[in-house]
C-alpha positions as CSV (number, residue, x, y, z in Angstrom):
1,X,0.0,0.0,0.0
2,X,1.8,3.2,-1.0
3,X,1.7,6.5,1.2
4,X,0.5,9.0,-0.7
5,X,1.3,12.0,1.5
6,X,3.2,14.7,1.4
7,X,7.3,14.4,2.7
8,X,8.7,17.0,5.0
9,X,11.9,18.4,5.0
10,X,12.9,16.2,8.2
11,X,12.1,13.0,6.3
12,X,13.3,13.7,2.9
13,X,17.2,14.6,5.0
14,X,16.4,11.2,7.2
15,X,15.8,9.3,4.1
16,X,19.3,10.7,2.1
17,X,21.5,10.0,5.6
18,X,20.4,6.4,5.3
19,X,20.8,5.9,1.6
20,X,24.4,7.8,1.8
21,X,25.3,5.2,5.3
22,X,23.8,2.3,2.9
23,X,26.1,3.2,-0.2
24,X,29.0,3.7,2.3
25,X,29.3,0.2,4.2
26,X,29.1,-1.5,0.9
27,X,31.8,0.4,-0.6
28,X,33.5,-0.7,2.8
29,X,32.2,-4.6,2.2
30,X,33.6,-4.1,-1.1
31,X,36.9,-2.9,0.0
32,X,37.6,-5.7,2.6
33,X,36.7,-8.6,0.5
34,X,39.0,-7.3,-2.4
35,X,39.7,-7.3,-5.7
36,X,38.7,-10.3,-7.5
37,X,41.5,-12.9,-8.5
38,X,42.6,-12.8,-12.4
39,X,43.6,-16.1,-13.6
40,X,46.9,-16.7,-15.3
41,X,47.1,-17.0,-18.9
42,X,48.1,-20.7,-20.2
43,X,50.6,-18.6,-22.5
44,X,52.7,-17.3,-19.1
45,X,52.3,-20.9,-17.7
46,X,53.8,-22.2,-20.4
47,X,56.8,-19.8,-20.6
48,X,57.5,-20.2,-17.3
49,X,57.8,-24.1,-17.3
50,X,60.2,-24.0,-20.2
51,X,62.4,-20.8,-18.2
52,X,62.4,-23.8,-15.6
53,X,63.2,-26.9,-17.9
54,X,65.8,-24.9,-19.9
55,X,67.7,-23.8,-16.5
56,X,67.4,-27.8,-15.7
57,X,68.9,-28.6,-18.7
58,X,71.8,-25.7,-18.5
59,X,72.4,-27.3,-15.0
60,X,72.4,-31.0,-16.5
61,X,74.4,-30.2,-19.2
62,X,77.0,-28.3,-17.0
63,X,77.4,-31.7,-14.7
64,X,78.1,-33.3,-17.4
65,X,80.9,-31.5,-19.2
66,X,82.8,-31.0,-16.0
67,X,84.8,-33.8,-15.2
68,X,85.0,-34.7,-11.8
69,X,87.5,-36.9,-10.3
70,X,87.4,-40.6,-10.4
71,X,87.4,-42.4,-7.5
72,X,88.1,-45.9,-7.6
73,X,90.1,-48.2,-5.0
74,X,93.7,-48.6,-5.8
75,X,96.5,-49.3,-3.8
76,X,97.5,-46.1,-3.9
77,X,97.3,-45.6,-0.2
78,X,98.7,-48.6,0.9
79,X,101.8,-49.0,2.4
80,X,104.4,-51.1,0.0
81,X,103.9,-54.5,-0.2
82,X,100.3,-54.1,0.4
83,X,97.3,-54.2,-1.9
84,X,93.4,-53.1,-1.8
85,X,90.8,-53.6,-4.9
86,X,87.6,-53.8,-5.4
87,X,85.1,-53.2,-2.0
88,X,88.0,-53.9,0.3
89,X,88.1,-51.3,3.1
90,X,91.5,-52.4,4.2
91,X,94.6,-52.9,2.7
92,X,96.0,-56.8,2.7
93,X,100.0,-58.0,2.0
94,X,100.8,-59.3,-0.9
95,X,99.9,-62.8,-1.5
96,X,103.0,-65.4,-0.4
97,X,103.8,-68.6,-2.4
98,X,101.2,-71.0,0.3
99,X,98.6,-67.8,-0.2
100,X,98.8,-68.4,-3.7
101,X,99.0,-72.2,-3.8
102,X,95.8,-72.6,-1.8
103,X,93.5,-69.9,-2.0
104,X,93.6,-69.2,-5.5
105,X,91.7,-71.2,-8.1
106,X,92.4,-71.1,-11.3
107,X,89.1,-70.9,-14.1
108,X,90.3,-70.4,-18.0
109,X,92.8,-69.0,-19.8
110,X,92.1,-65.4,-21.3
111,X,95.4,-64.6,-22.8
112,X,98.9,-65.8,-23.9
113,X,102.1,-63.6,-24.9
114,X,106.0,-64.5,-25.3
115,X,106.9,-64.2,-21.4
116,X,103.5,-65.7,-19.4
117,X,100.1,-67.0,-19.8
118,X,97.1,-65.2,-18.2
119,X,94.7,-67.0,-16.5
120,X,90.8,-65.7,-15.2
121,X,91.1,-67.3,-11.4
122,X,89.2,-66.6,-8.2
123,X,90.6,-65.3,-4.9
124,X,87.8,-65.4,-1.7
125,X,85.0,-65.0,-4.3
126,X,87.0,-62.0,-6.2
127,X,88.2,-62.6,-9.9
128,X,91.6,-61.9,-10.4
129,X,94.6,-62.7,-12.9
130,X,96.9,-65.2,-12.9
131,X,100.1,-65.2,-14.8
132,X,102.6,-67.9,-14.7
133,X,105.4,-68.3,-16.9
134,X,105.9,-69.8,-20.6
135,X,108.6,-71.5,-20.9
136,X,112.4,-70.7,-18.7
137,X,114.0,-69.3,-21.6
138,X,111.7,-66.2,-20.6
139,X,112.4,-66.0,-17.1
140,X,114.7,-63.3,-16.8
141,X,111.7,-61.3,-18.8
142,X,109.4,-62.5,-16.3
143,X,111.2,-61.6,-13.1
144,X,112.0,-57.9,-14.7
145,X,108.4,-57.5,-15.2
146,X,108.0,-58.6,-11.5
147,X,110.5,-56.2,-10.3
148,X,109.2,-53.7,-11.9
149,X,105.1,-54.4,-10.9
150,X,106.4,-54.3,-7.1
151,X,107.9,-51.3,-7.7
152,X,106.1,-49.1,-10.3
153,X,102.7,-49.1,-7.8
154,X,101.0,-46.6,-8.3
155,X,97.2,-45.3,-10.0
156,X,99.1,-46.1,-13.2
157,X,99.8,-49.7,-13.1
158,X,97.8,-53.1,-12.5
159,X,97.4,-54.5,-8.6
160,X,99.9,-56.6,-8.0
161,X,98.6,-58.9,-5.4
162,X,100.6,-61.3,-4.6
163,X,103.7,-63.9,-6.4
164,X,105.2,-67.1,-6.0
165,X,109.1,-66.8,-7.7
166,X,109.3,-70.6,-7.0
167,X,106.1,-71.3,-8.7
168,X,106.9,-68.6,-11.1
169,X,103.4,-67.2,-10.9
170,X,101.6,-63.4,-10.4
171,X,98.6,-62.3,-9.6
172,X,97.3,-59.1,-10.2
173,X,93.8,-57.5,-10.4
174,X,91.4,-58.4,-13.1
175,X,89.9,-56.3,-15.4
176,X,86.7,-57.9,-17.3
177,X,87.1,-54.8,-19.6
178,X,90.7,-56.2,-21.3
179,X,93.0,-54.8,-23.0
180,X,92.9,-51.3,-25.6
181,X,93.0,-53.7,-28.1
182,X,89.4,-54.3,-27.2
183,X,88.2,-50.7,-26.9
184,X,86.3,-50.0,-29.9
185,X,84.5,-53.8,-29.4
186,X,83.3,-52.4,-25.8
187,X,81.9,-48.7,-27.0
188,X,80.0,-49.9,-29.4
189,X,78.2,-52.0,-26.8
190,X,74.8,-50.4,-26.4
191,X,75.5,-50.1,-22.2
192,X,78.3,-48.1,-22.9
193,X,77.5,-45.6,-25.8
194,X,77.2,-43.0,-22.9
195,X,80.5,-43.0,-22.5
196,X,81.3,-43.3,-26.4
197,X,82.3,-39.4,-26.6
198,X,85.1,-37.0,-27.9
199,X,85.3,-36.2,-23.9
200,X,85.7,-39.6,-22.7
201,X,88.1,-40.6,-25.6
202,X,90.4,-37.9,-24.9
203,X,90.4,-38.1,-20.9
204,X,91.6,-41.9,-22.1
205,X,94.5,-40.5,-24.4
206,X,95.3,-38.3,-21.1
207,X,95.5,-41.3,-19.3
208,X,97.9,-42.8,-21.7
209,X,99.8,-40.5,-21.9
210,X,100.6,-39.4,-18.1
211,X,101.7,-43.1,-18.1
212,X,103.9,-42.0,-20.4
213,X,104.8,-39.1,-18.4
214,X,104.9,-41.6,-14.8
215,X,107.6,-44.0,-16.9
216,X,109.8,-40.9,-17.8
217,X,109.8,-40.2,-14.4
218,X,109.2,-43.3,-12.3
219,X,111.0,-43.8,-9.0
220,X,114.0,-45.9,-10.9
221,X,114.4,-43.4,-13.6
222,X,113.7,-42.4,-17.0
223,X,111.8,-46.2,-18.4
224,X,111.0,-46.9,-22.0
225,X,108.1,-48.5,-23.1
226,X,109.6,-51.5,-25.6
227,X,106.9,-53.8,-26.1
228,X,105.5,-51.1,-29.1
229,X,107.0,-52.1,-32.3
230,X,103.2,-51.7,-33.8
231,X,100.3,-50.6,-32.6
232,X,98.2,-54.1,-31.7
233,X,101.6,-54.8,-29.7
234,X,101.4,-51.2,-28.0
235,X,97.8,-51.5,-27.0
236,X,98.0,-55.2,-26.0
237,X,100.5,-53.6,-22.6
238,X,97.2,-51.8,-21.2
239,X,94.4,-52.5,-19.9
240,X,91.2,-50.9,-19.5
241,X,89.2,-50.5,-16.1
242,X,86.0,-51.0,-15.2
243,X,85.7,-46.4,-15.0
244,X,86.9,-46.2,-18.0
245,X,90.7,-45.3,-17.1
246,X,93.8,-46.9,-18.0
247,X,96.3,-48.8,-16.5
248,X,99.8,-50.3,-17.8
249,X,99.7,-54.4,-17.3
250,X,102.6,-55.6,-19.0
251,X,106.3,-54.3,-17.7
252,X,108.5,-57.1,-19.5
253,X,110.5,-55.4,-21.3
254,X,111.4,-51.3,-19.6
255,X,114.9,-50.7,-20.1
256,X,116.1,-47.4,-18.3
257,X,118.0,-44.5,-19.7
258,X,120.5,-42.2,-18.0
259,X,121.5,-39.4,-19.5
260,X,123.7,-38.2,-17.3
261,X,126.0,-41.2,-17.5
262,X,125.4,-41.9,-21.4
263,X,122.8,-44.7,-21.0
264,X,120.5,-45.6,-23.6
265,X,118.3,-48.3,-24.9
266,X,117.6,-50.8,-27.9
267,X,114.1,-52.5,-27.9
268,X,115.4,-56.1,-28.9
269,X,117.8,-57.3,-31.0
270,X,115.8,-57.5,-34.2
271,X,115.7,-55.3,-37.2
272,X,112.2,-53.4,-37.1
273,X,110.8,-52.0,-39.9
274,X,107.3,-49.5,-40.7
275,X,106.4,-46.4,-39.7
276,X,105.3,-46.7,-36.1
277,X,108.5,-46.8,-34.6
278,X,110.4,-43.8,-34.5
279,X,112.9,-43.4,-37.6
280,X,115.9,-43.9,-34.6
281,X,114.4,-47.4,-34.0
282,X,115.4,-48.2,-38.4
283,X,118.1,-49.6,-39.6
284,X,120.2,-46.4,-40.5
285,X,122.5,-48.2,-43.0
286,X,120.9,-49.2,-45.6
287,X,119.3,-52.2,-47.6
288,X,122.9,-53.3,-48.9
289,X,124.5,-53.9,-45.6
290,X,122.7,-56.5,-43.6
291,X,121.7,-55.8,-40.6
292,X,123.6,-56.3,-37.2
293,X,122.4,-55.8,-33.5
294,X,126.2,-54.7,-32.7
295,X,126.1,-51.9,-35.3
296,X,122.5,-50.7,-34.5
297,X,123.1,-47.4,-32.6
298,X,121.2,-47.1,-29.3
299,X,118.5,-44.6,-28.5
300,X,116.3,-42.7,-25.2
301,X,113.2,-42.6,-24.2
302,X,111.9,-39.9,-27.3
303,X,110.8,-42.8,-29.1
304,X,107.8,-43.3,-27.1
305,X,106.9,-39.8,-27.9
306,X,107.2,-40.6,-31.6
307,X,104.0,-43.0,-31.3
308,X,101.7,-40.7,-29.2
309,X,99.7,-39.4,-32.1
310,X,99.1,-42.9,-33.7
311,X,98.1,-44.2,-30.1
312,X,96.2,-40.9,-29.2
313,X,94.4,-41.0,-33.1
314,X,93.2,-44.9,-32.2
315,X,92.1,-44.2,-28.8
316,X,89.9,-41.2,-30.2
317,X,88.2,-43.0,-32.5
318,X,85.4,-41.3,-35.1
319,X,82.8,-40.3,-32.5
320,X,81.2,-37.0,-32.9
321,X,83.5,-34.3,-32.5
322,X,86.8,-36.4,-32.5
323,X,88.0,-34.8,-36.0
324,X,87.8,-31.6,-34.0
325,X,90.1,-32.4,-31.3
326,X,92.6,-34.0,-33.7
327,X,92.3,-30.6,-35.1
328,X,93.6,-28.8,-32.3
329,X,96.2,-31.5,-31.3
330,X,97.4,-31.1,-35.0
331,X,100.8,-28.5,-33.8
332,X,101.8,-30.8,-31.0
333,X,101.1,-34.0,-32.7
334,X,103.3,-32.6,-35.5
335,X,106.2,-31.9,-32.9
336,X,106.1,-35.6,-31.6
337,X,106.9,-36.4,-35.3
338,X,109.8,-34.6,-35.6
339,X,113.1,-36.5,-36.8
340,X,115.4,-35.2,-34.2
341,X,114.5,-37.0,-31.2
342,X,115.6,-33.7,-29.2
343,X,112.7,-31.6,-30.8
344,X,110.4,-34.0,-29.7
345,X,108.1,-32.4,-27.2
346,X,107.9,-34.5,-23.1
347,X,105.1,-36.0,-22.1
348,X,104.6,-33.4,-19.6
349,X,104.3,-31.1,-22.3
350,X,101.8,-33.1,-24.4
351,X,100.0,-33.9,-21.3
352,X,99.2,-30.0,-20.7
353,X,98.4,-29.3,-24.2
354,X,96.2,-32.3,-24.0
355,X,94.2,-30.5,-21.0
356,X,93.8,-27.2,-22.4
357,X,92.3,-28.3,-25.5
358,X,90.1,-30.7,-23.7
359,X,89.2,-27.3,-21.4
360,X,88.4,-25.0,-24.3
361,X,86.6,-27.6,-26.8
362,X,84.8,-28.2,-23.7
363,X,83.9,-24.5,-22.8
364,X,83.0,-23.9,-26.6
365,X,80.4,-26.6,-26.2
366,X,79.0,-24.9,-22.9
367,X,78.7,-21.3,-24.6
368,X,77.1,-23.3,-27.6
369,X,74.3,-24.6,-24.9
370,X,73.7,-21.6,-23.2
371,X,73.5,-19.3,-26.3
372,X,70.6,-21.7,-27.4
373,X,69.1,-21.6,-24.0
């Protein structure tokens, strides 16, 4: 029912204060629930998960072109005449002749050369390798090899474990992995094409070549490497690890030089011939005059240098990116050629030159990734 009379001033004011108080506390409702949320655009979403993946990736990428340091068990911290390998926490003397004869069984034979024959054998559930001798005629060979493997310990060379002079028998660590001879048969496994990379291949010439660099320079003096007349023969002395390293096995035949006292070396008494021995190893006299071990002039420890770049070149392989690094090894490998064995650059040098190429190739890979990021 509507009221038709007549407003009075009074009323008309009463009825704007409560319109004005209305208007007012639901500006102030308005105000404390505030603004309304806006939702976020799938096309900022979006951006911001690939920001994220992309700075995963840089991240990845960057843990993987950095080496870090391998850490495997050796015997490098065990006193001498003491060996650990493997899971052992503790380091254990060398094997003795009784050791030897009763706690190690023999399973197959994996390999055979002029001095000893290699056999797989087990150790307190542990594989390892047995050697034992050919035939006497070799055994001054053999016993060098031994002094030398007690010696030469170290993160460059194979356990030794233990050995039995009487029996004329050693036994070192085994390494499923064999020898470099084997290397390109093992990348191109499927479990190990992570590993099959310029990277990895040239951290593996770096390993071969600071064993080089440890012979040069190993606690008895400057040693050369003499089982090398060809490549098969030079690879067939190492052997590769279960981390992908290398170690030197075979230590028959490492004559040492002294230059101070006019000392030098001649791998064997037979004429060698090709180009992977270094042009002092040749017979310098020519075709017409047969050749005689009495006549053949003697030589230091530059001819391992001379085979570097063949060994390096094999151990690089064609992978991705290994044309490249032969690139920038091109200068140095080129010195390790030269004819005068005193131009020849030292391991140590070739070593270096080795790392800062593997350093920049790897940098130029890592601003690569991040311009594309």
């Amino acid at each position: 029912m509507l009221h038709c009379g007549p407003h009075t001033g009074s009323d008309a004011r009463a009825e704007l204060e409560i319109t004005g108080d209305n208007s007012m506390e639901k500006k102030a409702q308005d105000s404390r629930k505030g603004a309304p949320h806006r939702a976020v655009p799938p096309a900022v979403g979006l951006l911001f998960s690939m920001a994220l993946m992309n700075t995963l990736l840089y991240f990845c990428l960057d843990w993987f072109f950095i080496s870090r340091p391998r850490s495997a068990p050796s015997s490098a911290h065990c006193p001498h005449g003491h060996f650990r390998m493997g899971q052992m926490k503790n380091c254990s003397p060398w094997l003795s002749c009784e050791e030897l004869r009763t706690e190690v069984r023999q399973l197959k034979r994996v390999g055979e050369g002029a001095v000893k024959r290699v056999f797989l054998s087990e150790w307190k559930e542990r594989k390892v390798a047995l050697s034992r001798l050919t035939s006497l005629e070799m055994k001054d060979d053999f016993l060098h090899g031994l002094r030398m493997l007690k010696t030469l310990q170290s993160k460059h060379v194979v356990t030794l474990l233990g050995y039995c002079e009487e029996d004329n028998t050693i036994l070192t660590e085994y390494h499923p992995l064999g020898s470099l001879s084997n290397l390109e048969e093992t990348l191109n496994l499927s479990k190990y094409h992570s590993v099959n990379t310029w990277q990895h291949r040239l951290q593996l010439a770096m390993n071969y070549v600071a064993i080089i660099h440890y012979l040069h320079h190993s606690p008895l003096g400057t040693l050369v490497m003499c089982d090398s007349s060809d490549l098969p023969k030079t690879l067939s002395q190492y052997l590769l690890t279960s981390n992908f390293s290398i170690v030197v096995n075979d230590l028959d035949a490492l004559p040492l030089v002294n230059h101070s006292s006019r000392t030098f070396v001649k791998c064997g008494h037979r004429e060698l011939h090709g180009d992977f021995v270094a042009p002092e190893q040749l017979w310098p006299y020519g075709e017409d005059m047969p050749f005689d071990d009495d006549l053949m002039p003697s030589y230091d420890e530059k001819i391992d240098i001379w085979k570097i770049p063949d060994v390096s070149s094999f151990l690089l392989g064609h992978v991705e990116g290994s044309d490249m690094v032969r690139f920038h090894l091109f200068d140095i490998h080129k010195a390790c050629k030269s004819q005068t064995p005193a131009e020849r650059p030292t391991a140590r040098e070739i070593l270096d030159t080795y790392e800062k190429v593997l350093n920049l190739l790897r940098e130029t890979v890592m601003s690569q990734t991040r311009e594309m990021l």
